[in-house]
KEFIZA-768464 format. One record per residue (C-alpha): residue number from 1; residue in one letter; chain; y, x, z. Coordinates in Angstrom, 2 decimals, padded with zeros to 5 digits. Each point is the difference from the previous one (the first is absolute). Layout:
MARDO    i  aa  ch        v        u        w
MARDO  NUM   A   A        Y        X        Z
...
END
This chain:
MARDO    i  aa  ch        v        u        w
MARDO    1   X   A   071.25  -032.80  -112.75
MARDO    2   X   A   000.61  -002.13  -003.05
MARDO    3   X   A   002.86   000.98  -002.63
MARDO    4   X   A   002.86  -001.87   001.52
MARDO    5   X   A  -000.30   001.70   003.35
MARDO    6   X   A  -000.40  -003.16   001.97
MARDO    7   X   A  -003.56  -000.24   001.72
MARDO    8   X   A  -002.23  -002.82  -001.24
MARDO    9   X   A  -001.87  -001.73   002.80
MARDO   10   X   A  -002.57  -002.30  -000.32
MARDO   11   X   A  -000.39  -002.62   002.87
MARDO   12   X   A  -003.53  -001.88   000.02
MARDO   13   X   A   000.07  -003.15   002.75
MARDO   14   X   A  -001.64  -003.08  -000.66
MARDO   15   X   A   002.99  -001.54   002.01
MARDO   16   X   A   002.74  -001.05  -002.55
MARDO   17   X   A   002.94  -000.55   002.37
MARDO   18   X   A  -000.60   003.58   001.02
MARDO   19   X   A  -000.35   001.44  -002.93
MARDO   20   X   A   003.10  -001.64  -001.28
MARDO   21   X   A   002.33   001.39   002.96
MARDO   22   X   A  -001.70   003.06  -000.17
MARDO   23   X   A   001.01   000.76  -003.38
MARDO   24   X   A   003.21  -001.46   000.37
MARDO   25   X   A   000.49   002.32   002.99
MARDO   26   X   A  -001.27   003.17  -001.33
MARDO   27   X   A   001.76  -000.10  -003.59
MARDO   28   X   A   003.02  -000.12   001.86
MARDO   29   X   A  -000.41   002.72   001.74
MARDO   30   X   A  -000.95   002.56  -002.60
MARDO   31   X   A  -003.07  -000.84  -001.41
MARDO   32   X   A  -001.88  -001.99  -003.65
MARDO   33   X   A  -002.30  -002.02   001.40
MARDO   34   X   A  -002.77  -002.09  -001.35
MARDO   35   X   A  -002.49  -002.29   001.49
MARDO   36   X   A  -003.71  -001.59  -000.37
MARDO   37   X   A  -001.23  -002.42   002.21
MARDO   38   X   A  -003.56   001.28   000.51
MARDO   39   X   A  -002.22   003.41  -001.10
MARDO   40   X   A  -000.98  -001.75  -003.31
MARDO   41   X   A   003.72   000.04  -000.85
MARDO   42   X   A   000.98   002.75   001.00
MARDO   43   X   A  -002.57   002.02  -002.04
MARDO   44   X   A   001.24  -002.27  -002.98
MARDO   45   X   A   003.47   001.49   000.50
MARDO   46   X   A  -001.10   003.58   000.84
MARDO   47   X   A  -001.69  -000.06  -003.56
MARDO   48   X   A   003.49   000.01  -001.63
MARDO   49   X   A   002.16   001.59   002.33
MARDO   50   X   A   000.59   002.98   002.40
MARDO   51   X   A   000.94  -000.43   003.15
MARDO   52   X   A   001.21   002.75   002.98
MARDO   53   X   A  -001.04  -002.09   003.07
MARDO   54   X   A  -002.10  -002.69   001.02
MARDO   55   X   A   000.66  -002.73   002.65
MARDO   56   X   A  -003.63  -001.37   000.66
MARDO   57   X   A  -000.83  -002.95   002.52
MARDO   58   X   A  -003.61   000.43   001.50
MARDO   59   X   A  -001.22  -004.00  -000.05
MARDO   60   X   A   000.29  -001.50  -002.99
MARDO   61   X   A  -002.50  -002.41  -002.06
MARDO   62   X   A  -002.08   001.57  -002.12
MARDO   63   X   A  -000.62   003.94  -000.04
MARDO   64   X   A   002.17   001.18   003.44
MARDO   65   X   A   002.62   002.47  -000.07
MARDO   66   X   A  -002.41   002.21   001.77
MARDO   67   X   A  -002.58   000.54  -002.73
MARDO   68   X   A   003.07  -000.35  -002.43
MARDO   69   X   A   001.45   003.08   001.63
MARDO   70   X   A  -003.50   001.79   000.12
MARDO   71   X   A  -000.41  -000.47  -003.90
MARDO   72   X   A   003.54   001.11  -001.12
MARDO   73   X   A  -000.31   003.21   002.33
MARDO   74   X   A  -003.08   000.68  -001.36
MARDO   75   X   A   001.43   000.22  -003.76
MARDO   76   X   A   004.06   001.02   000.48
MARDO   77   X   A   002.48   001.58   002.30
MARDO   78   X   A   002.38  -003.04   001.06
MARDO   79   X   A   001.75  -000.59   003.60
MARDO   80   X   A  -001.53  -002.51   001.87
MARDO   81   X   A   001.86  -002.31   002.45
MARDO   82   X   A  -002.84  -002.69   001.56
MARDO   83   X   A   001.82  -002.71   001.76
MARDO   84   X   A  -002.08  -001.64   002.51
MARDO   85   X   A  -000.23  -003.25   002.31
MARDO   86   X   A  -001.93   001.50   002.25
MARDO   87   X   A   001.37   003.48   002.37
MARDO   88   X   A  -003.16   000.66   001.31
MARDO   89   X   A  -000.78   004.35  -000.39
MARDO   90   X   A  -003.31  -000.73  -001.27
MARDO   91   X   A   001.53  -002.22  -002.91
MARDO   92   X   A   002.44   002.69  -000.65
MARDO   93   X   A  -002.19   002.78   000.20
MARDO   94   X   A  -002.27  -002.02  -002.75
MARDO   95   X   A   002.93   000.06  -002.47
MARDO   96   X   A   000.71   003.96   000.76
MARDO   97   X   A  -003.93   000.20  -000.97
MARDO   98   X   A   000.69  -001.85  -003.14
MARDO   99   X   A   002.52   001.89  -001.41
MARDO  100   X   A   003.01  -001.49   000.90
MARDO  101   X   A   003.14   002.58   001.46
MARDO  102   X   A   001.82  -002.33   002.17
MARDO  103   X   A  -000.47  -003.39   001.88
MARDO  104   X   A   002.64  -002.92   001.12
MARDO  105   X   A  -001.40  -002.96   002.15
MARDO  106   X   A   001.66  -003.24  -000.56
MARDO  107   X   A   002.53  -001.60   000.99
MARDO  108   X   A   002.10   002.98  -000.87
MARDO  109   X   A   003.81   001.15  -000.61
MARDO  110   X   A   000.58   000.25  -003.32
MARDO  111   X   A   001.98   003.01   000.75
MARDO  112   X   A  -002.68   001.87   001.64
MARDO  113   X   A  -002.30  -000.96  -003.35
MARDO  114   X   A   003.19   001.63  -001.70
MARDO  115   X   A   000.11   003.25   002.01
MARDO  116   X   A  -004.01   000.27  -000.26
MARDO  117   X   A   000.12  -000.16  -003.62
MARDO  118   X   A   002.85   002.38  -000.60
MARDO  119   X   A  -001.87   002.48   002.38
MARDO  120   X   A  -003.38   000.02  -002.69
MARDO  121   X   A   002.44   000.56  -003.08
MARDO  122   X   A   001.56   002.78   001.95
MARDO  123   X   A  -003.47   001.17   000.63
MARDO  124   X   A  -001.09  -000.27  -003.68
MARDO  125   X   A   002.93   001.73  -001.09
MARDO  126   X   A   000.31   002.65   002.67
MARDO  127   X   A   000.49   003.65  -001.67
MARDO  128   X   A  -002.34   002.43  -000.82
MARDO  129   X   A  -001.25   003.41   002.33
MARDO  130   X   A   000.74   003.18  -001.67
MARDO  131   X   A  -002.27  -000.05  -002.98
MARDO  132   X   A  -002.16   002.71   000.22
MARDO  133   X   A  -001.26  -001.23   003.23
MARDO  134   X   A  -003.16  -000.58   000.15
MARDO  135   X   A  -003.13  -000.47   002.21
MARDO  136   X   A  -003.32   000.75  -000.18
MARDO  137   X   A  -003.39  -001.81   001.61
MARDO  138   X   A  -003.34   000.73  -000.45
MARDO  139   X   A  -000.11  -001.24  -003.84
MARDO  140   X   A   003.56  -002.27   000.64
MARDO  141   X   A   003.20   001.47  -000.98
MARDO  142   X   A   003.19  -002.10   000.57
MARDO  143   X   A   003.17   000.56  -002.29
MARDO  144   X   A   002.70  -000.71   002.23
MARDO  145   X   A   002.32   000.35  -002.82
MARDO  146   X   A  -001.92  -002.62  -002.25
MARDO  147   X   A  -001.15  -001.65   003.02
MARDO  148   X   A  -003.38   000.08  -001.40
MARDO  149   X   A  -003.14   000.54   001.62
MARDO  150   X   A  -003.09   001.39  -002.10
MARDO  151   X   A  -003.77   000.32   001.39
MARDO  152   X   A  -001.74   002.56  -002.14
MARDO  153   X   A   002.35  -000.25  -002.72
MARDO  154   X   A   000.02  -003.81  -000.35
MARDO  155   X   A   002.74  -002.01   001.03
MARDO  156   X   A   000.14  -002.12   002.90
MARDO  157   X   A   001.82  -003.24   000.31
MARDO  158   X   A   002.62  -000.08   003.18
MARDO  159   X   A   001.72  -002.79   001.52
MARDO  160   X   A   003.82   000.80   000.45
MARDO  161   X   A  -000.80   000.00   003.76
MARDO  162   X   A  -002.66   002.71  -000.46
MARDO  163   X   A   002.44   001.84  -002.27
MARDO  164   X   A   002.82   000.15   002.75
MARDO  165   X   A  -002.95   000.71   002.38
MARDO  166   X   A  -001.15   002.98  -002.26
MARDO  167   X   A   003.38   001.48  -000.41
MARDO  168   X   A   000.90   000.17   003.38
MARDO  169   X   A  -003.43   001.71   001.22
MARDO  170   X   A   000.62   002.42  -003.24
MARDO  171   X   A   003.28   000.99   001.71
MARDO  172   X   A  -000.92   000.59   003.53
MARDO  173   X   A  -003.34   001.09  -000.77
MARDO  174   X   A  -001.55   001.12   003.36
MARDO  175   X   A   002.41  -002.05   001.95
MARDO  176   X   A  -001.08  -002.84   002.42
MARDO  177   X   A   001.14  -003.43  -000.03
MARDO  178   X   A   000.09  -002.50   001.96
MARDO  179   X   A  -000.80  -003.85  -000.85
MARDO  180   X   A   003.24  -001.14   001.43
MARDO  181   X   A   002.05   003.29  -002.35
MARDO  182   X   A  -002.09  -001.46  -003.15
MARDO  183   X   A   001.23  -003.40   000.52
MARDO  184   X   A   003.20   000.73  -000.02
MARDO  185   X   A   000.01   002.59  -002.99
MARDO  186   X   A  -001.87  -002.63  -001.77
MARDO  187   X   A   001.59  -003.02   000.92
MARDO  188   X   A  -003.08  -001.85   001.58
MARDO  189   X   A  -000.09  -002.25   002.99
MARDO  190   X   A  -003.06   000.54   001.70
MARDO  191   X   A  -001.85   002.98   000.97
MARDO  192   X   A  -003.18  -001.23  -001.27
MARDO  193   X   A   001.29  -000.31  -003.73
MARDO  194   X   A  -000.06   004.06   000.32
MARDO  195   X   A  -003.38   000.20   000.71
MARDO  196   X   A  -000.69  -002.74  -003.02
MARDO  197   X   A   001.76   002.46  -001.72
MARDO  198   X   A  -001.90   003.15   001.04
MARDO  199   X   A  -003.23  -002.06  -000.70
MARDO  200   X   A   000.74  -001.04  -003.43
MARDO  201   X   A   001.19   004.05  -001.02
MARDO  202   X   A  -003.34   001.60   001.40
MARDO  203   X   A  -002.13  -001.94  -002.11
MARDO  204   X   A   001.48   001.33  -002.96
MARDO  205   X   A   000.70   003.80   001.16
MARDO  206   X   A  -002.72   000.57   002.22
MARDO  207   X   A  -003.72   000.43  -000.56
MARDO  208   X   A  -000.89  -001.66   003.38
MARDO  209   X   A   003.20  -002.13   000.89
MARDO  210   X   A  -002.09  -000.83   003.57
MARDO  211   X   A  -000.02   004.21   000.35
MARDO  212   X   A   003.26   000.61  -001.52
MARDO  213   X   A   001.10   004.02  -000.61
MARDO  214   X   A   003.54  -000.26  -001.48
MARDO  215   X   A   001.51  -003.06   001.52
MARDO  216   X   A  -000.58   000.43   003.66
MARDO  217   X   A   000.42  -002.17   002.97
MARDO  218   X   A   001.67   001.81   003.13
MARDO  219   X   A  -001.44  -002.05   002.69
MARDO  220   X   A   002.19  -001.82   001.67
MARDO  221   X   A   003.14   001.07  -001.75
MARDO  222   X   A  -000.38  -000.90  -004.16
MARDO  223   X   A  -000.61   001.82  -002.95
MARDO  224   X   A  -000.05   003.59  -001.37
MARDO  225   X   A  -000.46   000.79  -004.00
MARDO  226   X   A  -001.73   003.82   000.16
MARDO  227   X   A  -001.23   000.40  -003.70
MARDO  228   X   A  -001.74   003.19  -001.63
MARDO  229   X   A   003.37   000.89  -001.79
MARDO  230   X   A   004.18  -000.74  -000.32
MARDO  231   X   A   001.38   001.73  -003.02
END
């Protein structure tokens, strides 16, 4: 969050009418916006300024929001809201894969674009698990009171959905969930953004995500964390 309290969004859509009522819309309803109208300006802006969210449209000329989205996960820890023309699952499930938290297909209410946004600040500013929690696998051990995950004594980089993920298997270790009870507690739509999810935390806590000891499916229920250690 950036001194003044307000979040900083940054909206990247090559359409300019959009754009326009989209930051008219959201800075009057709580947020400092700013806006590029492709991937080349938007990493011109990024170079001078922080930002707490991102509003990213998937087709636009030039580098897509897509690889855009890939990139910038790759390198920091930023919310990621893709909007889309296209509601097909497969599309959405690609922008899950590339890093983004959270999709909208357009047309949309502005409102709902409101609500989805204030939902990933909540999440990047939900509180901390007792501090001396902590779990341990294999040669992982997650901090859930840094919210920081280390694989043998290195740090590794989480997304703020893996981070919420993480803390909520560190507090009901041993405890099945279900798809549907994840979406909820994590505010996603689909049950197949879980298993994106899932996927993308194995490869960096397991040594064979595809045989996976600590983050286990239950078949057909969900999800169980059982690690070596809770302290």
């Amino acid at each position: 969050m950036n001194g003044s309290g307000t979040p900083h969004l940054l909206v990247v859509d090559d359409d300019q009418r959009l754009r326009s009522l989209l930051q008219r819309y959201l800075a009057g309803n709580g947020f400092r916006v700013t806006v590029a109208a492709d991937a080349a300006q938007a990493r011109l802006v990024m170079r001078g300024m922080e930002f707490d969210g991102l509003v990213l449209d998937v087709m636009m000329p030039g580098e897509s929001g897509l690889d855009l989205a890939a990139d910038l996960r790759a390198r920091r820890d930023i919310p990621i809201l893709m909007l889309t023309a296209r509601g097909e699952a497969e599309d959405r499930i690609a922008g899950l894969e590339r890093g983004a938290d959270d999709y909208l297909a357009k047309p949309f209410e502005p409102r709902e674009l409101m609500l989805r946004l204030n939902a990933l600040m909540r999440r990047t500013r939900m509180g901390q698990p007792p501090a001396n929690r902590e779990i341990r696998m294999g040669v992982c051990v997650f901090d859930a009171g840094r919210m920081e995950l280390r694989r043998a004594g290195k740090p590794v980089k989480l997304t703020g959905a893996e981070q919420q993920l993480l803390k909520l298997f560190a507090a009901n270790a041993g405890r099945t969930f279900t798809r549907a009870a994840l979406c909820e507690k994590l505010n996603l739509r689909i049950e197949r953004s879980v298993d994106v999810q899932i996927t993308r935390l194995r490869r960096k806590i397991e040594d064979d995500p595809k045989l996976p000891l600590y983050i286990q499916t239950v078949r057909g229920t969900g999800y169980v964390l059982v690690p070596d250690r809770v302290r």
